[in-house]
C-alpha positions in Angstrom: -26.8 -109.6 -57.9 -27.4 -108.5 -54.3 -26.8 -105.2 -55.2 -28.8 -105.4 -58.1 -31.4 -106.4 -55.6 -31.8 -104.0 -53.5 -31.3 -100.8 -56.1 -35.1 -100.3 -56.5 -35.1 -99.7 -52.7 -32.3 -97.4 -52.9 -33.8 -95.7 -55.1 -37.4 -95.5 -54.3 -36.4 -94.1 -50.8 -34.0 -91.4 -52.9 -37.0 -90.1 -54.9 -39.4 -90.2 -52.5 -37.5 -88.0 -50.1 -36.4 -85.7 -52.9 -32.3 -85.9 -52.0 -31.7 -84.4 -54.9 -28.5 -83.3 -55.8 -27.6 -79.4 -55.5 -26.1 -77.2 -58.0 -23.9 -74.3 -57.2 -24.6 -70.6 -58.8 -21.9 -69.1 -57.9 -18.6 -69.1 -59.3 -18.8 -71.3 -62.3 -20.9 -70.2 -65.3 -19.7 -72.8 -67.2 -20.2 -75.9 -65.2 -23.8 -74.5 -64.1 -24.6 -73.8 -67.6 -23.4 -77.7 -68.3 -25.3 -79.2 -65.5 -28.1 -76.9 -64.9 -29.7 -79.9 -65.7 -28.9 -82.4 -63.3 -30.1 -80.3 -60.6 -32.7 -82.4 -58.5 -30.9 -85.5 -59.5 -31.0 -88.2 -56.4 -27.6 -88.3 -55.1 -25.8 -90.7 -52.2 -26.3 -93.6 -54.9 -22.7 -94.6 -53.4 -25.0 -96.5 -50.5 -25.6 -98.9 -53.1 -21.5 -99.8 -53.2 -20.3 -99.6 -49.8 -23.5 -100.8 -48.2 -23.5 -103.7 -50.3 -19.8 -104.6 -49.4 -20.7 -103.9 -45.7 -23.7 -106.8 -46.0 -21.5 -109.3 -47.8 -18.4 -108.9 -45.3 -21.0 -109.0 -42.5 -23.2 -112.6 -44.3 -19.8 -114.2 -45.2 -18.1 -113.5 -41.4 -22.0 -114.7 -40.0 -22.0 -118.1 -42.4 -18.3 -119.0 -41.4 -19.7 -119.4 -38.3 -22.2 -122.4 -38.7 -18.6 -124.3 -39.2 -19.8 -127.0 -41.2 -16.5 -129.3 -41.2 -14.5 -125.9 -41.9 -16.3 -125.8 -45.3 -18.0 -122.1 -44.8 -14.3 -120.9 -42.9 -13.7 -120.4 -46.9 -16.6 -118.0 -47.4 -15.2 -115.7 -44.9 -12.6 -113.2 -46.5 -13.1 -110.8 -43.5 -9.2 -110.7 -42.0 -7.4 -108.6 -39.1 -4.2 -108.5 -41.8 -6.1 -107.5 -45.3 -9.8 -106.5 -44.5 -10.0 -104.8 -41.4 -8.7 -101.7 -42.3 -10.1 -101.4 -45.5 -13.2 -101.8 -44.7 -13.3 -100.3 -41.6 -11.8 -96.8 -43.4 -14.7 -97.2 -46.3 -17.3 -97.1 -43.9 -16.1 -94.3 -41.9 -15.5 -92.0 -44.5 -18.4 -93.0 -46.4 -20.6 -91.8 -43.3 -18.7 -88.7 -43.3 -18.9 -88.3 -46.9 -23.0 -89.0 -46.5 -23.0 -86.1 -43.9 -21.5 -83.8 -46.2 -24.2 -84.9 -49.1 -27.3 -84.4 -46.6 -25.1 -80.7 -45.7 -25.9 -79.6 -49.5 -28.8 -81.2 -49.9 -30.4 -79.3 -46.8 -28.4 -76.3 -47.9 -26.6 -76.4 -44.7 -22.6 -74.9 -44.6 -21.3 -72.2 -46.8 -23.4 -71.1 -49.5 -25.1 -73.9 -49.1 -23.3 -76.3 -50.2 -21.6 -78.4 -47.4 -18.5 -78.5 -46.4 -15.5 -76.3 -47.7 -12.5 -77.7 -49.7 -10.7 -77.0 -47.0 -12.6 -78.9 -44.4 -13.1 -82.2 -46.8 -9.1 -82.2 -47.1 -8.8 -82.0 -43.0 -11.3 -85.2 -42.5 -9.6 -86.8 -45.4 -6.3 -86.5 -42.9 -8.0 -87.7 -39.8 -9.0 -90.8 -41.4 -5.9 -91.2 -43.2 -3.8 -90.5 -39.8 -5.9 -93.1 -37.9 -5.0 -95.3 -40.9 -1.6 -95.0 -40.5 -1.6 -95.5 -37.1 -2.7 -98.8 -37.8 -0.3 -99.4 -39.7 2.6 -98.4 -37.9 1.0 -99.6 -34.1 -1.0 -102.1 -34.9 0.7 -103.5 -37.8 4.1 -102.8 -36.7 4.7 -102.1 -40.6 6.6 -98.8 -42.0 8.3 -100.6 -45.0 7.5 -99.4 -48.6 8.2 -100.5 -51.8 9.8 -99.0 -54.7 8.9 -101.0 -58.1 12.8 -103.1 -59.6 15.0 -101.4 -56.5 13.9 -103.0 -53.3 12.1 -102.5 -49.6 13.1 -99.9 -47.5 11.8 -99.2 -43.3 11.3 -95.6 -43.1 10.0 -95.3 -39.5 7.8 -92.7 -38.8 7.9 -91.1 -41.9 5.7 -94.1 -43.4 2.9 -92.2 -41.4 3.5 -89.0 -43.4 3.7 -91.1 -47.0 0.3 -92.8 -45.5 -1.4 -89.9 -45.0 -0.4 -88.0 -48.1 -1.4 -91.3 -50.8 -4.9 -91.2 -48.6 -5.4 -87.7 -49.0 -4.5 -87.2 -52.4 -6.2 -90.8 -53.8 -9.3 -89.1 -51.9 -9.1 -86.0 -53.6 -8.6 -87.0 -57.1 -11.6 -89.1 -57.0 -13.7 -86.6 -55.2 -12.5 -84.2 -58.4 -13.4 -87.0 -60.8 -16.7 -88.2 -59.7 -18.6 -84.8 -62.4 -19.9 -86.8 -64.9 -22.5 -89.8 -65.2 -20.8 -92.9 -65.2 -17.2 -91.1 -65.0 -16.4 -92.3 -61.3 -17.8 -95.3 -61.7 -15.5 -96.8 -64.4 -12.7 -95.8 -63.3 -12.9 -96.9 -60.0 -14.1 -100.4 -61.3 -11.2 -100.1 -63.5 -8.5 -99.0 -60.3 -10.3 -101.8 -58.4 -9.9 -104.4 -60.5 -6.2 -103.5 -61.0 -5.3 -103.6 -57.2 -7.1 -106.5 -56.9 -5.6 -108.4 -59.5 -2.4 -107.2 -57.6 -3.7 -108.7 -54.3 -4.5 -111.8 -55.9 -0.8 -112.3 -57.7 0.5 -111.5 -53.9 -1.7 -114.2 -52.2 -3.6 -111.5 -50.4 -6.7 -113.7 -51.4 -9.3 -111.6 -48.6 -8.2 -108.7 -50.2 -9.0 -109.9 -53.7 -12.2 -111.0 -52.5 -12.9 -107.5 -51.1 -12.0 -105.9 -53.9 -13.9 -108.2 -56.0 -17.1 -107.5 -53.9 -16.8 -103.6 -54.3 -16.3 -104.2 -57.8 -19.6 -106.3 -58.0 -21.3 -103.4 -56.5 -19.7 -100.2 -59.2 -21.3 -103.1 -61.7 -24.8 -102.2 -60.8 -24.2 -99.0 -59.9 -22.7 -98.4 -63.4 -25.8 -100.1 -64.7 -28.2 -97.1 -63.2 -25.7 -94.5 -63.0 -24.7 -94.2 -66.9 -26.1 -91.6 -69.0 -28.8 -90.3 -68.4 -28.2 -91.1 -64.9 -30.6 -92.6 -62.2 -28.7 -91.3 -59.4 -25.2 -90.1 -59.0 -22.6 -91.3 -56.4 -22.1 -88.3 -54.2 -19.2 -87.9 -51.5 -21.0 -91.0 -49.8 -19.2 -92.9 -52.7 -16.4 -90.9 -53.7 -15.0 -90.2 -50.4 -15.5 -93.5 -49.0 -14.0 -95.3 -52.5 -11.4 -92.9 -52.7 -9.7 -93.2 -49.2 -10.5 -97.0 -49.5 -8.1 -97.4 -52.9 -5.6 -95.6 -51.3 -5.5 -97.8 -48.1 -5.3 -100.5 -50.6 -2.7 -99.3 -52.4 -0.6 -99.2 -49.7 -1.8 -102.8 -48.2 0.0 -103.8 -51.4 2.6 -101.5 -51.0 2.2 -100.9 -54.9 1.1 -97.3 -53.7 3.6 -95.7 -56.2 1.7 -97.6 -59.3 -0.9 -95.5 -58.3 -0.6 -92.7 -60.4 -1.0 -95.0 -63.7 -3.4 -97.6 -62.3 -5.6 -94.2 -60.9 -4.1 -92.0 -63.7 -7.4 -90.2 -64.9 -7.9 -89.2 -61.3 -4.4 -87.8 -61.0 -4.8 -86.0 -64.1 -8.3 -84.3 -62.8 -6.8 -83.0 -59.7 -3.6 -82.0 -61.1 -6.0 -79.6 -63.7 -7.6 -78.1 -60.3 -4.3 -77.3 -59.0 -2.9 -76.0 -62.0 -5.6 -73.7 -62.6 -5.9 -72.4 -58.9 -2.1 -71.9 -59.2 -2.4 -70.0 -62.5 -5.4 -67.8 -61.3 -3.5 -66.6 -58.5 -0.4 -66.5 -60.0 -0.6 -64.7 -63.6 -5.0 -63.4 -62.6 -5.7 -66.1 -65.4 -7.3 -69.5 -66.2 -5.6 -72.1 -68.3 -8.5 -74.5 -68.7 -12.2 -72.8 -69.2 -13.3 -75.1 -66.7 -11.8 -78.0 -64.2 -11.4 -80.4 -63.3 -10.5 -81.2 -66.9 -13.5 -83.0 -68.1 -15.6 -80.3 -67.4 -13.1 -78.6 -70.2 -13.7 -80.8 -72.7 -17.4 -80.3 -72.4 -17.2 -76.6 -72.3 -15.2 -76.8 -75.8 -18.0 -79.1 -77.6 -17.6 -82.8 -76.3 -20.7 -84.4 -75.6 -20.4 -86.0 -71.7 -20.7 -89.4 -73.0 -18.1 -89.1 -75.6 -15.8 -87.8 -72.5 -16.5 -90.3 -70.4 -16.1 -93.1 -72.7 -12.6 -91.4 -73.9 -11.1 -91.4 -70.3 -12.3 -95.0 -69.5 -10.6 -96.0 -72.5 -7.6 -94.2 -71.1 -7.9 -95.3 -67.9 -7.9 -99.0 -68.7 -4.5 -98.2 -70.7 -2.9 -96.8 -68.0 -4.1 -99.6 -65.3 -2.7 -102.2 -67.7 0.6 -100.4 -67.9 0.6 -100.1 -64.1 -0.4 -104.6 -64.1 2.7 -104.9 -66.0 4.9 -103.2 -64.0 3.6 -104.9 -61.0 4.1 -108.5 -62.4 7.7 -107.1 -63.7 8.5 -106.1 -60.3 7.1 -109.4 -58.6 9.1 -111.5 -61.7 12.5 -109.0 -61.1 12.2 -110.3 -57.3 
């Protein structure tokens, strides 16, 4: 509802400004012939998601406060343990993320087009090595978990596993977020599975947290569906991709990840497989990636592939719930 609220703002102030979303003519025939034309299209809707979160953690730390006999304290799900980090990572690299969407709406950077692949996948690190050393200093944690063997400390190498779930969660999404209303579900979908997974673990603030960002994907969804009123933009991605990956590891159910996020992991896996095979044999595999951009490039209509990997991304997600509660039933 409070997003809701406060998308006709969002909006309004997107329009007016013309922050239009950018397309590339360079490089890719085929995706510029297929989204030729969403050029112009407002982008940095993801405001609407982790701004709303922001307010909510803010309003419920602010009514705990008043302290009413210890009534409000329950309002609160901001927590050193659960929330900090979480939220503290999704509004850092959502401001990055933002800078890079103003970068190729202002056609600043190469081309024109904000920053390089290369330079996304370095700030992805730095926020997922400041995560880790949280983690590992502040947290004094370095154990993971492997799903119906056991817990295992692995020292500083838990900083190296940390950093490699961020960057890669990050990436997928970034890879996935090409399509109106793509993103969206399937983060609500990842969301909802991790936070179901917090919830079983007691990790209540968590829940809540997650529960809030899903709240928010709602209404984004509800303007961001075909024919799109705005699209997320790294604002959204970046900052919603290195935040499920921090959860995933808060969890420690980080190795469920490639089920619960599967559609995600299957779009960046089509990028590297077809940089691979271009290099490697001077040919391309798909006719265009990430993956979904494929299927529209052989005749599927964007909503009928969109709608086709939510379905599969809710199958996967529940496969990756049952595990979970196997595990936690196993223990």
């Amino acid at each position: 509802m409070v997003a809701m609220a406060w998308t006709p703002a969002l909006t309004h102030f997107l329009y007016k400004y013309r922050l239009g979303k950018q397309i590339r003519f360079d490089g890719a025939p085929i995706f510029n012939s297929l989204h030729q034309k969403k050029e112009g299209t407002p982008t940095m809707g993801g405001i609407l998601i982790w701004g709303t979160t922001l307010l909510l953690v803010v309003i419920s730390w602010l009514v705990s406060k008043i302290g009413i006999d210890g009534f409000f304290d329950q309002i609160n799900f901001l927590s050193r343990n659960e929330t900090f980090l979480p939220l503290g990572v999704l509004v850092a690299s959502a401001l990055v993320g933002m800078a890079d969407d103003l970068l190729g709406i202002f056609h600043v950077g190469p081309k024109g087009g904000g920053l390089k692949m290369r330079q996304r996948l370095l700030l992805y690190a730095t926020i997922a090595f400041i995560g880790a050393w949280w983690f590992y200093v502040k947290l004094e944690w370095d154990l993971i978990h492997i799903p119906f063997i056991g817990n295992f400390n692995i020292g500083l190498w838990y900083i190296l596993v940390f950093v490699f779930i961020i960057v890669a969660t990050t990436f997928s999404v970034n890879e996935t977020d090409g399509l109106d209303g793509l993103a969206g579900g399937i983060l609500l979908v990842a969301y909802g599975a991790y936070g179901t997974i917090a919830f079983s673990q007691g990790h209540y603030n968590l829940a809540a947290f997650c529960g809030v960002i899903i709240g928010a994907l709602i209404a984004f969804l509800w303007f961001n569906i075909y024919p799109a009123r705005f699209i997320m933009g790294d604002t959204g991605a970046m900052g919603l991709g290195v935040t499920l990956g921090v959860i995933a590891m808060l969890t420690n159910q980080f190795l469920l990840l490639p089920l619960i996020a599967f559609i995600p992991v299957v779009e960046s896996a089509s990028v590297i497989i077809q940089v691979l095979s271009k290099k490697i044999r001077g040919k391309k595999i798909f006719l265009s990636t990430p993956i979904h951009h494929h299927f529209e490039a052989i005749g599927w209509p964007e909503t009928k592939v969109t709608m086709r990997f939510w379905i599969l991304s809710g199958i996967f997600a529940s496969l990756g719930l049952i595990l979970a509660f196997l595990d936690q039933i196993i223990k």
